[in-house]
PDB file as gemmi writes it, atoms N, CA and C in Angstrom:
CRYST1    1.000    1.000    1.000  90.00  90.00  90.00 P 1                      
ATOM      1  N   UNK A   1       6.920   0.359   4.526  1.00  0.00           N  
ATOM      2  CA  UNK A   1       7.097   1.735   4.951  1.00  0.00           C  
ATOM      3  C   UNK A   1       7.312   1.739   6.459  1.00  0.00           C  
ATOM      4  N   UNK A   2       8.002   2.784   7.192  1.00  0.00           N  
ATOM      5  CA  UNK A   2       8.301   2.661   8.674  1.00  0.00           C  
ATOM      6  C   UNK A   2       8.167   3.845   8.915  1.00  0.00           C  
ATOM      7  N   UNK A   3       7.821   4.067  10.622  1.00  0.00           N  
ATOM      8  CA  UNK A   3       7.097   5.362  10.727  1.00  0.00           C  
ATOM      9  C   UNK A   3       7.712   6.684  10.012  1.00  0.00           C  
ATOM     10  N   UNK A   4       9.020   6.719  10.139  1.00  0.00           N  
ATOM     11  CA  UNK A   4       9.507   8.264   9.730  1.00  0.00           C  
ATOM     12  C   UNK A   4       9.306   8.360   8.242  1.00  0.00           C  
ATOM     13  N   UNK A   5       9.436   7.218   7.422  1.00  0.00           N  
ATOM     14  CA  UNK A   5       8.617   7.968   6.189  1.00  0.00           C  
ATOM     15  C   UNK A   5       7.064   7.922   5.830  1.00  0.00           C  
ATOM     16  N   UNK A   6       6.696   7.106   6.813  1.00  0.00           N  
ATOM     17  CA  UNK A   6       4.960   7.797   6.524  1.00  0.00           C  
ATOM     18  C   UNK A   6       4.375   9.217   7.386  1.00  0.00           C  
ATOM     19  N   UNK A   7       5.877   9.502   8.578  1.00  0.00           N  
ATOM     20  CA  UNK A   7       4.963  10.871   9.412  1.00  0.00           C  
ATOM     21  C   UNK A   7       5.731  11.949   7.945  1.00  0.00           C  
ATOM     22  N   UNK A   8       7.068  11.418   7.543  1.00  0.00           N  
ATOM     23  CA  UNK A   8       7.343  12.216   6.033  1.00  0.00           C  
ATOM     24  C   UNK A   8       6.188  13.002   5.031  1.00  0.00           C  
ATOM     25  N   UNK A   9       5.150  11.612   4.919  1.00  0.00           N  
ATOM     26  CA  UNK A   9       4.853  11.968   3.786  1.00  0.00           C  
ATOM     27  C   UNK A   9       3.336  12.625   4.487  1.00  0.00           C  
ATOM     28  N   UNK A  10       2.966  12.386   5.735  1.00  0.00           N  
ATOM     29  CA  UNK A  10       1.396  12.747   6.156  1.00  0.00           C  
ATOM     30  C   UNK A  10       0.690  13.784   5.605  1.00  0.00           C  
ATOM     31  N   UNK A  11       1.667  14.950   5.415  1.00  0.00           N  
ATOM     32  CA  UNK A  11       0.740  16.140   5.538  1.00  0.00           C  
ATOM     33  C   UNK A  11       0.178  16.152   3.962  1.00  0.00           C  
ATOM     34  N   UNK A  12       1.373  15.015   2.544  1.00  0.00           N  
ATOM     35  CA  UNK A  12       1.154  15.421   2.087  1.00  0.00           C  
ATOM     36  C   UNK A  12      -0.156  14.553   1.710  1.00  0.00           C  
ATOM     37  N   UNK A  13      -0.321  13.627   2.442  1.00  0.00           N  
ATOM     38  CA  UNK A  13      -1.227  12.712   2.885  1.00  0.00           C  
ATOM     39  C   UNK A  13      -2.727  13.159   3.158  1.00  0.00           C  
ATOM     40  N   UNK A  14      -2.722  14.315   3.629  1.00  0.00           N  
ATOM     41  CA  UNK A  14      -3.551  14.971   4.286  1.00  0.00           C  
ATOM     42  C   UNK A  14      -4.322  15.484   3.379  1.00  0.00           C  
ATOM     43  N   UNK A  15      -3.006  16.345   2.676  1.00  0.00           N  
ATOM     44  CA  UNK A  15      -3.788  17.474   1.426  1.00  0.00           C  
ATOM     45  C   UNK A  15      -4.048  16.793   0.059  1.00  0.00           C  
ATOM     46  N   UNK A  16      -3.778  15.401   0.213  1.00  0.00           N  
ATOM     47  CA  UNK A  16      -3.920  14.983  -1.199  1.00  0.00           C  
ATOM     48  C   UNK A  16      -3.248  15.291  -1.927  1.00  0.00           C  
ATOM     49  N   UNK A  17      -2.072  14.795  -2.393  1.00  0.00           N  
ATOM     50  CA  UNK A  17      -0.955  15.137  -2.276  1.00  0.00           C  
ATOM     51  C   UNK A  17      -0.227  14.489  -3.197  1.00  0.00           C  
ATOM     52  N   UNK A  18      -0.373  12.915  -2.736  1.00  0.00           N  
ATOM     53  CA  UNK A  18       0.600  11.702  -3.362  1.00  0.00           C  
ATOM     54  C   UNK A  18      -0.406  11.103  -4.567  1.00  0.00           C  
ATOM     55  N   UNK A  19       0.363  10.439  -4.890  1.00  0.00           N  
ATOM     56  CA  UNK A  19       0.284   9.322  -5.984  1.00  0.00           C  
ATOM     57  C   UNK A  19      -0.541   8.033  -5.593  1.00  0.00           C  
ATOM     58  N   UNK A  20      -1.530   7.437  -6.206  1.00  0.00           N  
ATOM     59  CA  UNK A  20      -2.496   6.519  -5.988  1.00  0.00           C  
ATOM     60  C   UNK A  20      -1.375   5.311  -4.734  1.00  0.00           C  
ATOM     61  N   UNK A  21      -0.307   4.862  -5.239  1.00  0.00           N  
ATOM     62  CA  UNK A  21       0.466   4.231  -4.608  1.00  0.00           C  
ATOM     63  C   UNK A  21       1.084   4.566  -3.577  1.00  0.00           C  
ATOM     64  N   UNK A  22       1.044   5.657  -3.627  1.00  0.00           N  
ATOM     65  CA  UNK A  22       1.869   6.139  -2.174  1.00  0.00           C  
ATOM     66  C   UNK A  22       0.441   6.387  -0.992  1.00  0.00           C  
ATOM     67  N   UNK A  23      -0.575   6.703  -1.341  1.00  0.00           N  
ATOM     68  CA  UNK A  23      -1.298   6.574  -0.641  1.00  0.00           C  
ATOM     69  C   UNK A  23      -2.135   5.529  -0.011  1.00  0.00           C  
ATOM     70  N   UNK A  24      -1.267   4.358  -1.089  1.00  0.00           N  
ATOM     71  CA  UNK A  24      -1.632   2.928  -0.371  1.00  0.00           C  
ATOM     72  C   UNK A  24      -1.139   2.559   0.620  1.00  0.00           C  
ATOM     73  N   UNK A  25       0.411   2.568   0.344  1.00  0.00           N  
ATOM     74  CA  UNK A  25       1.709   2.695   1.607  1.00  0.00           C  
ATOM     75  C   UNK A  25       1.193   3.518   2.593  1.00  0.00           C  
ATOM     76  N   UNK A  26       1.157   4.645   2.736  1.00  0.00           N  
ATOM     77  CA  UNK A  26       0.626   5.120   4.008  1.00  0.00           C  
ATOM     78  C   UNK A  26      -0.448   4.767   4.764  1.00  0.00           C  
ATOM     79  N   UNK A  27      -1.630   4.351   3.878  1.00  0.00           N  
ATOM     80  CA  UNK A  27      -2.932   3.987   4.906  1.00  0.00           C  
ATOM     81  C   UNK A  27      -2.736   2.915   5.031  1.00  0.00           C  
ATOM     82  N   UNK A  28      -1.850   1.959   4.153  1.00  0.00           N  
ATOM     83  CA  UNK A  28      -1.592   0.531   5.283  1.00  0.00           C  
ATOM     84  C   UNK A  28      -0.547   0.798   6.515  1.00  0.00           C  
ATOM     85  N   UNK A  29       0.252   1.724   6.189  1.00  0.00           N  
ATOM     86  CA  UNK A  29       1.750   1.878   7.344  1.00  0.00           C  
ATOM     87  C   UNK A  29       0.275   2.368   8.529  1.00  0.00           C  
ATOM     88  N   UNK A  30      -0.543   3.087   8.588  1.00  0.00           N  
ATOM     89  CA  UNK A  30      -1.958   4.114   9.661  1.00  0.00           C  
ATOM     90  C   UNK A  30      -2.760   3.079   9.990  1.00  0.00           C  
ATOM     91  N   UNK A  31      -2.732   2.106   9.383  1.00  0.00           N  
ATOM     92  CA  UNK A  31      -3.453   1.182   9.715  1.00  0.00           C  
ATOM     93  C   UNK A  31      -3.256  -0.180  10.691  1.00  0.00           C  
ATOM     94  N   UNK A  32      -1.693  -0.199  10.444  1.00  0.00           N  
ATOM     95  CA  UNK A  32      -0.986  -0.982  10.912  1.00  0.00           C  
ATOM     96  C   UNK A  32      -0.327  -0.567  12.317  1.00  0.00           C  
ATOM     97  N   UNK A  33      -0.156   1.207  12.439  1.00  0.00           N  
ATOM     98  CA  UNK A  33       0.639   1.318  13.111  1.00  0.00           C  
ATOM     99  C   UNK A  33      -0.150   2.629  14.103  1.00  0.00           C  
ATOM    100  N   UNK A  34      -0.429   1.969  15.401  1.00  0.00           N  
ATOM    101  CA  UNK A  34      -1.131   2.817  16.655  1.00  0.00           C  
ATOM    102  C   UNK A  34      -0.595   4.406  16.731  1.00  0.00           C  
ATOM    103  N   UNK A  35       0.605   4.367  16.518  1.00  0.00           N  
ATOM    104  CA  UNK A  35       1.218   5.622  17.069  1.00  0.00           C  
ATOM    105  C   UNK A  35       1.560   6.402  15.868  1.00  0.00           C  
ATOM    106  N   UNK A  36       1.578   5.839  14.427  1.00  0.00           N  
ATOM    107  CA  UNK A  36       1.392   6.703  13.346  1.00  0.00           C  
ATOM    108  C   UNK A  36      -0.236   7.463  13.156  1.00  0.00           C  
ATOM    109  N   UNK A  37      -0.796   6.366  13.158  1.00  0.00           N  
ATOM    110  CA  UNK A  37      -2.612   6.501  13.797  1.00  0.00           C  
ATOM    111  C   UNK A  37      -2.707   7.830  14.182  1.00  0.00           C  
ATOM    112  N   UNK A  38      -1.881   8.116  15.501  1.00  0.00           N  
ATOM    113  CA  UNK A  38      -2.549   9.147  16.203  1.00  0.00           C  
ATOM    114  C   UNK A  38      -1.973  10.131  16.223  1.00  0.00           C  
ATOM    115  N   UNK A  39      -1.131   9.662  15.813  1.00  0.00           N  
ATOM    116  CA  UNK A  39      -0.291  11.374  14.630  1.00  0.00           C  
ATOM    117  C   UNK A  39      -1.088  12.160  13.650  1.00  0.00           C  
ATOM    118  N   UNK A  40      -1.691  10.799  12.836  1.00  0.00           N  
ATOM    119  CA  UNK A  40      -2.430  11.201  11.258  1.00  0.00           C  
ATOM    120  C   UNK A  40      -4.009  12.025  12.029  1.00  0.00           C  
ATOM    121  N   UNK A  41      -4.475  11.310  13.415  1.00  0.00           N  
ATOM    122  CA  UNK A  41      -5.912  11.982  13.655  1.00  0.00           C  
ATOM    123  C   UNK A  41      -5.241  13.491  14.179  1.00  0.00           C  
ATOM    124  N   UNK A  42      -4.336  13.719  15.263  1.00  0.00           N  
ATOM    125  CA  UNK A  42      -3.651  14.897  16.112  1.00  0.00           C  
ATOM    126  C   UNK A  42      -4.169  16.155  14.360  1.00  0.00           C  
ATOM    127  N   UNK A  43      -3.084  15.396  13.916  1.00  0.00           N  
ATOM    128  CA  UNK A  43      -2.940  16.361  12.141  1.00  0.00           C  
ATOM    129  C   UNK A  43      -4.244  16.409  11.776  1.00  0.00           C  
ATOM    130  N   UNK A  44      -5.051  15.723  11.734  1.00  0.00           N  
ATOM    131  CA  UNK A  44      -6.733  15.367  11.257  1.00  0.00           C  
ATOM    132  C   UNK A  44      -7.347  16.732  11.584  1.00  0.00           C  
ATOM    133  N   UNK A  45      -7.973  16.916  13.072  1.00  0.00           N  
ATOM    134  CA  UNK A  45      -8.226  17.158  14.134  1.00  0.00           C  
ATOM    135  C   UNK A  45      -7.495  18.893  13.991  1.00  0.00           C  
ATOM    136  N   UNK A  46      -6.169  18.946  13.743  1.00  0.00           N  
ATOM    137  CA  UNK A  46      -5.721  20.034  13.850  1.00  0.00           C  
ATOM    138  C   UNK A  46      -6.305  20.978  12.434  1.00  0.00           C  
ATOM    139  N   UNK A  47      -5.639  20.581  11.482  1.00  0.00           N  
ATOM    140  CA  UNK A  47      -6.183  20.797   9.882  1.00  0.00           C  
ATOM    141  C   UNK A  47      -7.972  21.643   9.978  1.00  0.00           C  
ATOM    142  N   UNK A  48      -8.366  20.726  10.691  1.00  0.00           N  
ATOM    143  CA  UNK A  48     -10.007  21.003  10.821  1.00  0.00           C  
ATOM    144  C   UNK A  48     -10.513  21.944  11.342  1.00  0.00           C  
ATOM    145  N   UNK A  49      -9.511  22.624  12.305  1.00  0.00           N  
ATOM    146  CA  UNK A  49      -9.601  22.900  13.331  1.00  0.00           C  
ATOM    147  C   UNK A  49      -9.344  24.541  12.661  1.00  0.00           C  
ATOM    148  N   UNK A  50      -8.366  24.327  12.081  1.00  0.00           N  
ATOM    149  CA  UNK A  50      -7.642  26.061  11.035  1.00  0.00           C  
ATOM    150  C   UNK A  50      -8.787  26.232  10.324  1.00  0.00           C  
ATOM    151  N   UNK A  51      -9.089  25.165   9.639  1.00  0.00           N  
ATOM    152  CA  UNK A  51      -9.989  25.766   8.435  1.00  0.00           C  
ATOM    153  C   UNK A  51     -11.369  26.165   8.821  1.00  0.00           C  
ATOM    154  N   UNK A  52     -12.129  25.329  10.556  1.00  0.00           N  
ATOM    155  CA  UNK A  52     -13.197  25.941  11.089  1.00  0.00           C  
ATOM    156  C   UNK A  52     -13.100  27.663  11.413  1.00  0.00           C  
ATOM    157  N   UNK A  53     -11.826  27.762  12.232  1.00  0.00           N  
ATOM    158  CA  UNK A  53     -11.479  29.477  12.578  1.00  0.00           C  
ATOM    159  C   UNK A  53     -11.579  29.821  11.211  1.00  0.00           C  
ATOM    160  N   UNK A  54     -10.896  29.624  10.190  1.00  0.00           N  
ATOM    161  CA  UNK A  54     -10.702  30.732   9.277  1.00  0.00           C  
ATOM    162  C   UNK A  54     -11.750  30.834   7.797  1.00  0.00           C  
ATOM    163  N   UNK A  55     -13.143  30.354   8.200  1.00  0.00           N  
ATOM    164  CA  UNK A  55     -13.660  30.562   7.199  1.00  0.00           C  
ATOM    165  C   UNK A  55     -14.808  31.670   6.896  1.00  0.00           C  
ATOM    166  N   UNK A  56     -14.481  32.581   8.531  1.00  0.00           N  
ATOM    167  CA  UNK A  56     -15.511  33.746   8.165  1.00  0.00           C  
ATOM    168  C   UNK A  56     -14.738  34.712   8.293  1.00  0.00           C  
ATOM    169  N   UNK A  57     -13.297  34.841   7.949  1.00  0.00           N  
ATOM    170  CA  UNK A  57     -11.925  35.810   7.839  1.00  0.00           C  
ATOM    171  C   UNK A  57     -12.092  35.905   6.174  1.00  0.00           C  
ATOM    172  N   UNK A  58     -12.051  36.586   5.789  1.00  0.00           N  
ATOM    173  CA  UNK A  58     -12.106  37.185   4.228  1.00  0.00           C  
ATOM    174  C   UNK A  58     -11.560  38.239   3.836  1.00  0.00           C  
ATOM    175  N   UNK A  59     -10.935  38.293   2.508  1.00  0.00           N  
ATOM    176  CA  UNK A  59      -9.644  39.219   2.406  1.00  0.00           C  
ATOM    177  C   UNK A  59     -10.703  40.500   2.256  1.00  0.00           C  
ATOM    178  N   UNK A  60      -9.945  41.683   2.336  1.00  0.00           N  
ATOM    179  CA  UNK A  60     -10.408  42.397   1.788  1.00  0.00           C  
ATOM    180  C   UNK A  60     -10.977  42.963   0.033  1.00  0.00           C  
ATOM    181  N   UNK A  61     -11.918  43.434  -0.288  1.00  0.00           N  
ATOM    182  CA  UNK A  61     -12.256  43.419  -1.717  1.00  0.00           C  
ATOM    183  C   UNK A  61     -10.854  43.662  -2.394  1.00  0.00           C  
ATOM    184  N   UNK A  62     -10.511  44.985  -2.056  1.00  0.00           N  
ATOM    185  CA  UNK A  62      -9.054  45.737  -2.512  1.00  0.00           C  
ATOM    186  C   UNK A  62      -7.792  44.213  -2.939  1.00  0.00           C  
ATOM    187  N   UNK A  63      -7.970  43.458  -1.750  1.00  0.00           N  
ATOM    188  CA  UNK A  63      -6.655  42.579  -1.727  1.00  0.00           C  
ATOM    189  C   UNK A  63      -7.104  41.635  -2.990  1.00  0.00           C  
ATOM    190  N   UNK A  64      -8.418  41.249  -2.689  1.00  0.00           N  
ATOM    191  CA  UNK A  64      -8.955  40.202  -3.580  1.00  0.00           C  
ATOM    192  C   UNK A  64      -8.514  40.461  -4.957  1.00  0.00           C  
ATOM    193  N   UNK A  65      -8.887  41.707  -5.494  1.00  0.00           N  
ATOM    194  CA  UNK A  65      -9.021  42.248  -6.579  1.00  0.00           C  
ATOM    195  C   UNK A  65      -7.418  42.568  -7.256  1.00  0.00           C  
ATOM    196  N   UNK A  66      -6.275  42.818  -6.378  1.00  0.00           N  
ATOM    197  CA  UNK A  66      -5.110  42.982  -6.897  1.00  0.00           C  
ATOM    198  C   UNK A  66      -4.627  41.313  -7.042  1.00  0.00           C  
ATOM    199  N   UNK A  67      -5.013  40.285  -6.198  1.00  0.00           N  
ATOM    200  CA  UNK A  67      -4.533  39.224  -6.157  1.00  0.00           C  
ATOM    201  C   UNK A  67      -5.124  39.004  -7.460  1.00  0.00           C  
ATOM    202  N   UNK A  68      -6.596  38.910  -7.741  1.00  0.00           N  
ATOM    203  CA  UNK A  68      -6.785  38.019  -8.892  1.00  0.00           C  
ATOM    204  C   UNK A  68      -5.847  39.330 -10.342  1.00  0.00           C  
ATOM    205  N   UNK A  69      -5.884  40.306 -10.067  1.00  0.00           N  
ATOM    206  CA  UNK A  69      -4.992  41.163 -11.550  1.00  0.00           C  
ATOM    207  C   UNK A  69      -4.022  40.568 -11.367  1.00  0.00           C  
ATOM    208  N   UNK A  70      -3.280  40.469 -10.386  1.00  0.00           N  
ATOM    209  CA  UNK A  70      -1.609  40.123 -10.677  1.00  0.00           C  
ATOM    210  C   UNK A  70      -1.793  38.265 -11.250  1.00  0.00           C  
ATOM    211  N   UNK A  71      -2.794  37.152 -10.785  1.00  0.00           N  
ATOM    212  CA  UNK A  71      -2.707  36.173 -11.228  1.00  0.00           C  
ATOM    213  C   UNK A  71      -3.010  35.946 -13.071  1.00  0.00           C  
ATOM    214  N   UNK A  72      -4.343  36.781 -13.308  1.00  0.00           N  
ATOM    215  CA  UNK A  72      -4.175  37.197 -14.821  1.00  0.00           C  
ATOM    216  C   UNK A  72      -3.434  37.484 -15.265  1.00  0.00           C  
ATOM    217  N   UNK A  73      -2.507  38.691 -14.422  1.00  0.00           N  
ATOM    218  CA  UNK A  73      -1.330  38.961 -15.624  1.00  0.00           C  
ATOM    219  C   UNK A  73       0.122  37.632 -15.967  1.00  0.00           C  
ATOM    220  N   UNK A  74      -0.168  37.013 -14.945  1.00  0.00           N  
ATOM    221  CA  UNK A  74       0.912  36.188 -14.920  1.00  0.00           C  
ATOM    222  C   UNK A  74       0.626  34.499 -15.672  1.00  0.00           C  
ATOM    223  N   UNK A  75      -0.825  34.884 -15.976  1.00  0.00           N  
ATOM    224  CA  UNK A  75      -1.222  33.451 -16.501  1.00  0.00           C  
ATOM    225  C   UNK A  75      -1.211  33.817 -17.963  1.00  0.00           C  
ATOM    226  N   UNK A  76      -1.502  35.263 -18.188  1.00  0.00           N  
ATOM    227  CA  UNK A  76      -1.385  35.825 -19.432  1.00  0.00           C  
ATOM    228  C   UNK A  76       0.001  36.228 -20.410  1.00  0.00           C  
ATOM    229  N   UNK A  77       0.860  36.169 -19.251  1.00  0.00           N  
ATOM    230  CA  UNK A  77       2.053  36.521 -19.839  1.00  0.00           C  
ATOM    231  C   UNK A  77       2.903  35.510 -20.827  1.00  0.00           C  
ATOM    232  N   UNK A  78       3.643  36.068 -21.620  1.00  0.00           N  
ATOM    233  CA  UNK A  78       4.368  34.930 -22.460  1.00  0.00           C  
ATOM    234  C   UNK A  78       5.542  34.208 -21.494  1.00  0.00           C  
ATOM    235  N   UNK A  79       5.683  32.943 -22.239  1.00  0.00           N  
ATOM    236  CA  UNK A  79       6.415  31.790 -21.494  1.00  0.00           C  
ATOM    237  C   UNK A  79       7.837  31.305 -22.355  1.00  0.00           C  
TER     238      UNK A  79                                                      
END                                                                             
């Protein structure tokens, strides 16, 4: 693997994402490689960083409540 397809695949790297194998390729390409490294922590670091701000932001009841009807109706609907 060479850097542009492991900064390719990072984020999905990040979120858990890939395939047992592809996530081998990447943490050896991160392991191997200083400046992919500090891409994957920058992204690390950043990621952490959204989800610290945004976890005492909460939708409103109203929003909550149309989001989960419209997901019922759509899990309910015929296919």
């Amino acid at each position: 693997m060479d850097c542009p397809d492991c900064l390719e695949r990072l984020y999905a790297y990040l979120d858990r994402e890939l395939k047992p194998d592809e996530v081998t390729e990447v943490r050896a390409h991160l392991d191997d490689c200083g400046g992919c490294d500090d891409n994957f922590v920058i992204e690390q670091r950043f990621l952490a960083r959204v989800r610290d701000c945004c976890t005492e932001d909460k939708a409103p009841a109203e929003l909550r409540t149309r989001i989960v009807t419209q997901l019922r109706m759509d899990h309910d609907a015929p296919r």
